[in-house]
C-alpha positions as CSV (number, residue, x, y, z in Angstrom):
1,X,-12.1,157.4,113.7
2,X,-15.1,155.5,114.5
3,X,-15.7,155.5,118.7
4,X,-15.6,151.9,119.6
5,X,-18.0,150.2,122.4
6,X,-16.8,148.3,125.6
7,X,-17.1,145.4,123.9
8,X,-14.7,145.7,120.9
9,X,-12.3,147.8,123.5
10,X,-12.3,144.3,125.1
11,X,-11.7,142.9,122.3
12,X,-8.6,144.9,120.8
13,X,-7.3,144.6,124.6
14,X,-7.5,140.8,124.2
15,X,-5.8,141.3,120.3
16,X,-2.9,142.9,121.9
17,X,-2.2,140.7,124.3
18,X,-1.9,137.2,122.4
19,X,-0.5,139.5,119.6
20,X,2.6,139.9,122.4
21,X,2.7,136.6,123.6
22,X,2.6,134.9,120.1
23,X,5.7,137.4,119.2
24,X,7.3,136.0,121.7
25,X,7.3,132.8,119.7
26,X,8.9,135.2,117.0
27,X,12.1,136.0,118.9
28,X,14.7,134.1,116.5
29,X,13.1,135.8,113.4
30,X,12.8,139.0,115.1
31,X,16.4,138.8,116.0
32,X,18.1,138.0,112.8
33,X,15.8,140.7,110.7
34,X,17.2,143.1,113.4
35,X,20.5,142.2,113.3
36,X,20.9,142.3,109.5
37,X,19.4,145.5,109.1
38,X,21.8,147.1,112.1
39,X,24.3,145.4,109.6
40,X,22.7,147.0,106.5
41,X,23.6,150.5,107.7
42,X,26.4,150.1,110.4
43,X,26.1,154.1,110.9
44,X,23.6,154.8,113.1
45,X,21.8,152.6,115.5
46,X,17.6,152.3,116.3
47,X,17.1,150.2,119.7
48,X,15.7,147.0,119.1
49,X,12.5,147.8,121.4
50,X,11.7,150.5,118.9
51,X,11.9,147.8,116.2
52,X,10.2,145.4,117.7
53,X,7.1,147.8,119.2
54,X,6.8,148.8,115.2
55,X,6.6,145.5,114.1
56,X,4.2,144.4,117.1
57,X,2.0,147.5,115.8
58,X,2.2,147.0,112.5
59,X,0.6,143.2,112.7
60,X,-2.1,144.2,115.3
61,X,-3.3,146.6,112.6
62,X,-3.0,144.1,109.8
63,X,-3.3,140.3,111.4
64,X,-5.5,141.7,114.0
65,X,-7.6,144.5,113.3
66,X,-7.9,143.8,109.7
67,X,-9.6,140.8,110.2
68,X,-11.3,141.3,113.7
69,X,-10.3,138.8,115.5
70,X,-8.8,138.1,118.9
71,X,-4.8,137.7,117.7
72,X,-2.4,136.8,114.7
73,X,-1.5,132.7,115.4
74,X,2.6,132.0,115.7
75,X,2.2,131.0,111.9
76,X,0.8,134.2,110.9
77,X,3.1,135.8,113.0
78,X,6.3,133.8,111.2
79,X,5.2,134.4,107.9
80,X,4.4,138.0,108.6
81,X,7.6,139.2,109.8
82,X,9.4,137.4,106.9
83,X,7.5,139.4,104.4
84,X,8.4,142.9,106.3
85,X,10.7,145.3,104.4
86,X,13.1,145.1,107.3
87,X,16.3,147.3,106.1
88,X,13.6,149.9,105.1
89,X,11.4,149.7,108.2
90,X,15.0,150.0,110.1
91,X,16.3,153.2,108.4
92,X,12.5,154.2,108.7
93,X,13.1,154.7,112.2
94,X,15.9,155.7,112.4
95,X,14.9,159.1,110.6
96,X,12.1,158.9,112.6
97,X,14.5,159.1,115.9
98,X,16.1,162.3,114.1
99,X,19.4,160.7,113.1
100,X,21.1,162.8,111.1
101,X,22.9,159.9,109.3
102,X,20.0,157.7,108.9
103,X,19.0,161.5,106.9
104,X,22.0,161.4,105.1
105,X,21.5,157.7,104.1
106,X,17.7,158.3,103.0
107,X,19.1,161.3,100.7
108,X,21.4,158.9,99.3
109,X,18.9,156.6,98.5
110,X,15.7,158.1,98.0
111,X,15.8,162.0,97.0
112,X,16.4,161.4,93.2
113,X,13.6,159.5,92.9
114,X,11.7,161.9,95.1
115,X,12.7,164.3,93.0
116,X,12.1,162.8,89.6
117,X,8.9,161.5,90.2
118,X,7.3,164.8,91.8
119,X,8.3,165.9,88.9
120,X,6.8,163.6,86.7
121,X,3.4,164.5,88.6
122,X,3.6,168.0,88.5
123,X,4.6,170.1,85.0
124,X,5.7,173.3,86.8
125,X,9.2,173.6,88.1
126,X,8.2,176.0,91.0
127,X,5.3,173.8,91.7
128,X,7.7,170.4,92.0
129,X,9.7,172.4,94.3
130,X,6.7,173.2,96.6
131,X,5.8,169.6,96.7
132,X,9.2,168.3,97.4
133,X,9.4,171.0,100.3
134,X,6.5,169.8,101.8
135,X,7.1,166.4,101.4
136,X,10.4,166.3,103.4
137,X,8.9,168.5,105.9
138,X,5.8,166.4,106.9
139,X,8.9,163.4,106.3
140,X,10.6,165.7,109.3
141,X,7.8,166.1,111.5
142,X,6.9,169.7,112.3
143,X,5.6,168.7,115.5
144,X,6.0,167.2,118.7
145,X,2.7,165.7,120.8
146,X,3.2,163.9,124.2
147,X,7.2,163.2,123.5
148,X,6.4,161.8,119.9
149,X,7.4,163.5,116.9
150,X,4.6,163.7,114.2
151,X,6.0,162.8,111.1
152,X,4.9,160.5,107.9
153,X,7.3,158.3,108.9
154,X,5.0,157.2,112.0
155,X,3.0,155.4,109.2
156,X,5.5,153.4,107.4
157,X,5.1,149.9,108.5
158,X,7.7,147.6,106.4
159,X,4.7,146.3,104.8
160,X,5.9,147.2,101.7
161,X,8.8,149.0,99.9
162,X,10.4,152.6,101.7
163,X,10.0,153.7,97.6
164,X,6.5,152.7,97.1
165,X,5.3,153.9,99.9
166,X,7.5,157.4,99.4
167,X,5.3,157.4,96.2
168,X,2.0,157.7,97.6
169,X,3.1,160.0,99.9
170,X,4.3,162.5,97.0
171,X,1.2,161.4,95.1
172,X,-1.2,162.9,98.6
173,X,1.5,166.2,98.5
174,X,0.5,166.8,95.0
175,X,-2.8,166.2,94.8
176,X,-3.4,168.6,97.8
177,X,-1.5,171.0,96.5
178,X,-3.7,170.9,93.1
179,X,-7.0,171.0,95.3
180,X,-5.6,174.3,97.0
181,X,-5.0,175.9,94.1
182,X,-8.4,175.3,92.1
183,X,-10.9,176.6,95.4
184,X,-12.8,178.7,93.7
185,X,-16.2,180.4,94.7
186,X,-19.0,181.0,92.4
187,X,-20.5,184.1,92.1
188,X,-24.1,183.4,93.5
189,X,-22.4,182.5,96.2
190,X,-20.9,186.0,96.7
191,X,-24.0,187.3,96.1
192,X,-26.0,185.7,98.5
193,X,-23.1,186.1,100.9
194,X,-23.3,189.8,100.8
195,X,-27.1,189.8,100.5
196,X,-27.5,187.6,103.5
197,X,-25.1,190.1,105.4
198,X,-26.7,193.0,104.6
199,X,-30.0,191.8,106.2
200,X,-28.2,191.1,109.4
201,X,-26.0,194.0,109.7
202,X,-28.8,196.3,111.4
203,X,-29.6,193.7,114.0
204,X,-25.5,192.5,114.9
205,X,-24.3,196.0,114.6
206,X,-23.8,196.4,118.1
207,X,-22.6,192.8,118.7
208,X,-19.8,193.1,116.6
209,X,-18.5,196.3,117.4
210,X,-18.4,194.3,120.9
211,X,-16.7,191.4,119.5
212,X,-14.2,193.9,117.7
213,X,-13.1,195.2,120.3
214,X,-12.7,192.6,122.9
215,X,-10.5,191.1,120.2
216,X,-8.7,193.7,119.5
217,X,-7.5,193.8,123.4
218,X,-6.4,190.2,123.0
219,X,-4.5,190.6,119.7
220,X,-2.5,193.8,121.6
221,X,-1.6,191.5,124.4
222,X,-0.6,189.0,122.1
223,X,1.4,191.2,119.8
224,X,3.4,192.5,123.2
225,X,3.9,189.2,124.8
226,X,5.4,187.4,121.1
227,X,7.7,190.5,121.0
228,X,9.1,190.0,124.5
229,X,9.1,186.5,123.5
230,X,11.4,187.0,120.6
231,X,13.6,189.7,122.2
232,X,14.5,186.7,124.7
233,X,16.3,184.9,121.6
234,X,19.9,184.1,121.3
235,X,21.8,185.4,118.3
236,X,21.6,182.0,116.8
237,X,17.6,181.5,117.1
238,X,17.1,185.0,115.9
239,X,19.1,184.2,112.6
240,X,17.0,180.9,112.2
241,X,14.1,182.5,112.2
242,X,14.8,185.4,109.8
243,X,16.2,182.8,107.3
244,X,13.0,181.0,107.7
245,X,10.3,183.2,108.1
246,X,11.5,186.9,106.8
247,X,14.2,185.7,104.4
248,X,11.8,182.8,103.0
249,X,14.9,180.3,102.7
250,X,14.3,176.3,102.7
251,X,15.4,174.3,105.3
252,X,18.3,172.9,102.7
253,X,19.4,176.8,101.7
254,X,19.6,176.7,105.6
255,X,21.9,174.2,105.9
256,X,24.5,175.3,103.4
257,X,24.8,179.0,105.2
258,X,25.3,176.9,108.2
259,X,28.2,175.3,106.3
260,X,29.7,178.7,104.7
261,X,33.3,178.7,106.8
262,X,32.2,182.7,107.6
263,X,28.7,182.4,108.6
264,X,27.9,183.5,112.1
265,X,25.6,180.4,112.9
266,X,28.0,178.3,111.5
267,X,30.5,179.3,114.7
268,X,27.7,178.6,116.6
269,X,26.9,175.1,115.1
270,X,30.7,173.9,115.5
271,X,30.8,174.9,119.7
272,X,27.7,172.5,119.5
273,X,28.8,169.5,117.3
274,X,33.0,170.4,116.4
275,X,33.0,166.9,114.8
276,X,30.9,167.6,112.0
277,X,31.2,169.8,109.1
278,X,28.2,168.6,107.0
279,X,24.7,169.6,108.1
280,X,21.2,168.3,107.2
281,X,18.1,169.8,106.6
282,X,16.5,167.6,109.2
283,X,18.9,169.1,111.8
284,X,17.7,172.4,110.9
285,X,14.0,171.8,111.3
286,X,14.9,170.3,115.1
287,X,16.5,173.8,116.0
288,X,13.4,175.3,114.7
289,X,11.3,173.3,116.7
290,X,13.5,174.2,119.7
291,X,13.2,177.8,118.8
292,X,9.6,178.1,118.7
293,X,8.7,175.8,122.1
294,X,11.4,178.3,124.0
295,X,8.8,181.3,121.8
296,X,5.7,179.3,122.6
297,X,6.6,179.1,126.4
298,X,7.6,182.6,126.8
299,X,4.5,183.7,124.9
300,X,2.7,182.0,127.2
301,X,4.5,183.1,130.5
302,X,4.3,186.8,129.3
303,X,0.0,186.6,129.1
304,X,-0.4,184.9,132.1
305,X,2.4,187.1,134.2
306,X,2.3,190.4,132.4
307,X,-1.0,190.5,131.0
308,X,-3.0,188.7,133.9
309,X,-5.1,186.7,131.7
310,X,-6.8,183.4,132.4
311,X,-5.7,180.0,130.6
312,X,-9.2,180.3,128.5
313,X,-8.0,183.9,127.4
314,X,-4.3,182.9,126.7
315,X,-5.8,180.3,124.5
316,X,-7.7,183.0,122.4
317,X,-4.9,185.0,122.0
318,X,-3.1,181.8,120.7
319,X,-5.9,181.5,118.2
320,X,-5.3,184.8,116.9
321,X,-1.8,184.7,116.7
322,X,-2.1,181.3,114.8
323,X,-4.3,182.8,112.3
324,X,-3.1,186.0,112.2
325,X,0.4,184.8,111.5
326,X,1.7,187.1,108.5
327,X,0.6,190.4,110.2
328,X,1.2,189.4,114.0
329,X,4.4,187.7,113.7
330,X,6.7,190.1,111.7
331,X,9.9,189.4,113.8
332,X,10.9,193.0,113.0
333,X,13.7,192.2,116.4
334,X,15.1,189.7,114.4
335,X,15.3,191.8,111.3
336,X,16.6,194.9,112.9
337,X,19.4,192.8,114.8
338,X,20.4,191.8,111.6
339,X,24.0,192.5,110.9
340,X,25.5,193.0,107.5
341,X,27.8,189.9,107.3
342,X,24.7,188.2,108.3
343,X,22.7,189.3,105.6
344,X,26.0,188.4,103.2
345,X,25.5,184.8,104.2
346,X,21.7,184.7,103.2
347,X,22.5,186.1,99.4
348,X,25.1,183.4,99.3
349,X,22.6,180.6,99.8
350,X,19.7,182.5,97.7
């Protein structure tokens, strides 16, 4: 993103501001587009500030912004909002919020075409299932920054269709999927790689035997302090995390153990919610993300109170965990608390 000077800072200040005071102007519109689309889908509810703040945002970034000007006029405002994709921009947000049947409804409407035209873009069946994955997961929202969840959704602005916009984002998925697969490197370039390091290794011998082994201290501590974070797991926690990470189930195999009348985390599920027998995949990346902040903050509780270390060394040790995930985090705790009716439940859903 380009960093902007004082004076067009000013100036999208000044955008914003008749942009809100013009929308005022709106209200009738606003309020009927609303109330039809809380009509539309009667199941779940999104707060009409929510709506509104999306709409508000939407127009700054095409009325205002797009043409760099102060504000959108009461007419371009009208006309606008008339054009939005209301009904889609409501159940938008509504899976944005994390409502499980907003989830439901967007299955009902839009996984079969998901499905058929990822498929249609990639030949290989395996392949069309990694796309799909990773399409409903950045749908989901993986993570959390400053109380806002970070997921694709955050860029749907009613502007147009819920399905042509789902299309591009499956068309992104699959292209970057295709790009990861073909990095290649030439040769030459290991060539000169190894030639280059061969001409430095006498002079940074001694420098990275020191740099070896100062890591190496930091990835001990962070091995010990993500154990004692993961023995601190419920029962529950521990079996999401072997289903995700050791057991390599998606979040939809998931949801149907959760849903097998014998499965353990199933007991566990109906204490939460008695009322509902059905469970979404959405639902299951939300206990995830519960389970690893409750990790996350233990990690971090364990290097500073155990280990002593310093914010700036807590944050290397995060750094090595992160990309040292497949040999650092091996949850063997969760593996070894595994009990045999447990493991019954993960062949069902395999």
């Amino acid at each position: 993103m380009p960093v902007l000077d004082q004076h067009h800072t000013g100036r999208l200040d000044e955008a914003q501001g008749e942009l809100l005071d013009n929308l005022a102007f709106c209200a009738d519109e606003l309020n009927e587009i609303y109330a039809q689309s809380a009509r539309a889908y009667p199941n779940f509810k999104v707060p009409f500030t929510e709506f509104r703040d999306a709409i508000a945002n939407a127009a700054l970034k095409y009325l205002a912004l797009a043409k760099n000007k102060t504000g959108p006029s009461q007419i371009e405002l009208k006309r606008f909002v008339a054009e939005l994709q209301a009904a889609d921009l409501y159940l938008g947000l509504a899976c944005l919020r994390g409502d499980e049947q907003a989830w439901w409804e967007f299955d009902r409407q839009h996984r079969a075409f998901i499905e058929s035209w990822t498929r249609r873009l990639v030949r290989g069946g395996a392949d069309a299932d990694e796309v799909m994955d990773f399409v409903y997961v950045e749908l989901f929202g993986t993570k959390v920054t400053n109380n806002l969840r970070q997921s694709k959704f955050r860029t749907y602005t009613g502007r147009g269709t819920l399905r042509g916009w789902l299309r591009t984002i499956v068309l992104h998925a699959a292209v970057d999927m295709y790009r990861a697969s073909k990095v290649e490197v030439p040769l030459e370039d290991w060539t000169s790689s190894e030639d280059h390091s061969a001409g430095q290794r006498g002079g940074n011998t001694e420098d990275a035997m020191l740099t070896s082994i100062v890591r190496e201290r930091y990835r001990s501590a962070a091995i010990a302090a993500l154990n004692q974070a993961l023995t601190a797991l419920d029962d529950h926690e521990n079996l999401l995390l072997l289903y995700y990470h050791v057991e390599g189930l998606k979040l939809r195999e998931i949801a149907r153990i959760v849903e097998e009348p014998q499965s353990p985390i199933r007991r566990w599920f109906q204490r939460r919610t008695p009322q509902r027998s059905r469970v979404h995949e959405s639902t299951i990346m939300r206990w995830l993300e519960r389970v690893y902040r409750k990790v996350a903050d233990r990690f971090h509780a364990e290097l500073a109170g155990r280990h002593g270390l310093k914010p700036e060394e807590i944050a290397i040790c995060k750094s090595i965990a992160a990309e040292d995930a497949a040999q650092t985090i091996t949850i063997s705790t969760v593996r070894e608390g595994l009990k045999k009716k447990d493991r019954v439940s993960v062949e069902r859903a395999s």
